[in-house]
C-alpha positions as a Markdown table, in Angstrom:
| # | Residue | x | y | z |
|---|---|---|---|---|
| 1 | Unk | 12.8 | 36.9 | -2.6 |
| 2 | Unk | 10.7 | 34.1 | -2.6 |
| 3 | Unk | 7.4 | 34.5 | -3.7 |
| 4 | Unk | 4.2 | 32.4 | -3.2 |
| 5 | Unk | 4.2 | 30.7 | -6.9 |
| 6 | Unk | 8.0 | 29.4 | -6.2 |
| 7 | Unk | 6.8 | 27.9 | -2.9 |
| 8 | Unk | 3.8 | 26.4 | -4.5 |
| 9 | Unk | 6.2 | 24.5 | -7.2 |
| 10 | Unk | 8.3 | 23.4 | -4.4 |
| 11 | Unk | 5.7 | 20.9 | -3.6 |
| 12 | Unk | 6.2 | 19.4 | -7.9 |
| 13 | Unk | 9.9 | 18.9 | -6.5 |
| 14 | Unk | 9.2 | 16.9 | -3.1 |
| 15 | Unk | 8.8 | 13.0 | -5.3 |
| 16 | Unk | 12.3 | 14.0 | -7.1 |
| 17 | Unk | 13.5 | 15.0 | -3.5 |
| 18 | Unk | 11.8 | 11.8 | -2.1 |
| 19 | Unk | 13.8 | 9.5 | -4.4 |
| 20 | Unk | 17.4 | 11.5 | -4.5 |
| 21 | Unk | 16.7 | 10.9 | -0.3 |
| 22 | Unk | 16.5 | 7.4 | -0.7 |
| 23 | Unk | 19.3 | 6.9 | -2.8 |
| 24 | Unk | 21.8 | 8.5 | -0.5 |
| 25 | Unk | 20.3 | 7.0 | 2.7 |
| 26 | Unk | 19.2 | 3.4 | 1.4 |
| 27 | Unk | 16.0 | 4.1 | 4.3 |
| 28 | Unk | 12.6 | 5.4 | 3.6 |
| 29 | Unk | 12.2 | 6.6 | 6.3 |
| 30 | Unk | 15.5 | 8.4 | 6.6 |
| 31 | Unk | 15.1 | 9.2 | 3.1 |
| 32 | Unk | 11.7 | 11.1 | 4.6 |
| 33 | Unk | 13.5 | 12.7 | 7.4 |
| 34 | Unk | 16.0 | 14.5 | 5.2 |
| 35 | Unk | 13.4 | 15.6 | 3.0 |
| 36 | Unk | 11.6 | 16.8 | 5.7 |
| 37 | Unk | 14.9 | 18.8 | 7.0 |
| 38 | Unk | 15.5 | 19.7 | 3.4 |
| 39 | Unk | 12.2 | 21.6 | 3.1 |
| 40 | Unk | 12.2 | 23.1 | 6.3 |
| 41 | Unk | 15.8 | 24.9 | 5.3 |
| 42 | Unk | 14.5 | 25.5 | 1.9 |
| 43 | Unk | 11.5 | 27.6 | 3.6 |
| 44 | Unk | 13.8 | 29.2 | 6.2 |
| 45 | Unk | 16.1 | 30.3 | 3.4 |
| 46 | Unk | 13.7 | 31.9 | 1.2 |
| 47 | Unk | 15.3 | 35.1 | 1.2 |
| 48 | Unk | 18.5 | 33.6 | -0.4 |
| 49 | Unk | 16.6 | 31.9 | -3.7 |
| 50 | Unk | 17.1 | 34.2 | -6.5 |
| 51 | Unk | 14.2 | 34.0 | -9.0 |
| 52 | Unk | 15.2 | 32.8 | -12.4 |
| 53 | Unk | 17.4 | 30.4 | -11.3 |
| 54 | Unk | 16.9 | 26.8 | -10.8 |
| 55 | Unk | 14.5 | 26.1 | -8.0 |
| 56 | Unk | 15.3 | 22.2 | -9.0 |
| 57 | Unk | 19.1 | 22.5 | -8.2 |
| 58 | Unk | 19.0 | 25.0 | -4.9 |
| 59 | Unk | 16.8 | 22.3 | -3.6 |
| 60 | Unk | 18.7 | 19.1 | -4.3 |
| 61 | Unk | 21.8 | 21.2 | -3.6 |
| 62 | Unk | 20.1 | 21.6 | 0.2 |
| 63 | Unk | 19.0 | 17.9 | 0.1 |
| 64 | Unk | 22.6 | 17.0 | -0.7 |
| 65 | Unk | 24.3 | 19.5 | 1.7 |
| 66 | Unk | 21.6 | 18.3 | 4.3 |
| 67 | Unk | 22.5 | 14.5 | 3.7 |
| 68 | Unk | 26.9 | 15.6 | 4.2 |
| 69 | Unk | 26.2 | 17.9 | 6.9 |
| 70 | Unk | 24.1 | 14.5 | 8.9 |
| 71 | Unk | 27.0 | 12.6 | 7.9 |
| 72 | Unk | 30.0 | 14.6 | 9.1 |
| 73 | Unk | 27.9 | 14.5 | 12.4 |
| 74 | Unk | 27.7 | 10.8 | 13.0 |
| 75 | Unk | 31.0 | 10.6 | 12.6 |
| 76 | Unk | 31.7 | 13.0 | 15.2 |
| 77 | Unk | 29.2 | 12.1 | 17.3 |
| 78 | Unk | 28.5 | 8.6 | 16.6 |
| 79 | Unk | 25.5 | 7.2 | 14.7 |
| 80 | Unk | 22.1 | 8.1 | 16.0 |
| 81 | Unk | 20.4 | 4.9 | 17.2 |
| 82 | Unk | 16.5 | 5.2 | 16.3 |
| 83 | Unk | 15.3 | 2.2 | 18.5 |
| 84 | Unk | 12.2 | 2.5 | 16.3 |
| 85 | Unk | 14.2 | 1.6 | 13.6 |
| 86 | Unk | 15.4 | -1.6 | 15.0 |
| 87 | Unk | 11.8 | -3.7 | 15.3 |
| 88 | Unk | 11.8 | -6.6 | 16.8 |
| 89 | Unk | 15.0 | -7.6 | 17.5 |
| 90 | Unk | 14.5 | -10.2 | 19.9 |
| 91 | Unk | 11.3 | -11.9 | 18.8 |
| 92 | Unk | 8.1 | -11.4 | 20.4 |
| 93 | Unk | 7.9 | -10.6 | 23.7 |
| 94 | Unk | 6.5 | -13.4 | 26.0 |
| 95 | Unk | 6.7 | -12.7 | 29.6 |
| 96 | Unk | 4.9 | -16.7 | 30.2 |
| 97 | Unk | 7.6 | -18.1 | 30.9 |
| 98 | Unk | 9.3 | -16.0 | 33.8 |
| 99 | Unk | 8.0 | -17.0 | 37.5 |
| 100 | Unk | 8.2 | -14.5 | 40.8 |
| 101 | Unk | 10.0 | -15.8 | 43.3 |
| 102 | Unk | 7.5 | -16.4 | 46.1 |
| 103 | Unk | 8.2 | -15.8 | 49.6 |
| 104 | Unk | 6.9 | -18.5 | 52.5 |
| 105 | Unk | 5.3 | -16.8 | 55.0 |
| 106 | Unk | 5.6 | -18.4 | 58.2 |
């Protein structure tokens, strides 16, 4: 079990999770989003840490399993489009230049 010291040092291991993220997903802020997901399994899964071993390694090896797991699924489902993500594709948005039609009344 888990106890509060262990979940206290998980918080040394987020920069080292932070920068494994990024290297798998080449995106900060995707890199952000699996460490996000990693800690939230890491907390859920408390129970299944055994004290004495490497807290280090049991959480890369979620970060990692996290990262396949998100893979496996895009290519299932297809690649999650975060429109966010995108910016400004088309350039700034100027509406100046588009006229109503107008309607003659009679």
């Amino acid at each position: 079990v888990m106890s509060d010291q262990v979940m206290n040092e998980i918080e040394d291991h987020v920069p080292a999770l932070r920068r494994h993220a990024y290297r798998l997903t080449s995106s900060m802020d995707r890199a952000q989003d699996l460490v996000q997901d990693t800690l939230l399994k890491a907390i859920s899964k408390k129970d299944q840490f055994e004290e004495g071993t490497s807290l280090k390694a049991w959480l890369h090896r979620i970060l990692f399993n996290t990262f396949i797991s998100g893979k496996r699924r895009e290519k299932t489902r297809g690649h999650h489009v975060d429109w966010d993500d995108l910016g400004d594709v088309y350039g700034p948005v100027s509406y100046t230049h588009l006229t109503l039609p107008t309607k003659r009344i009679v």
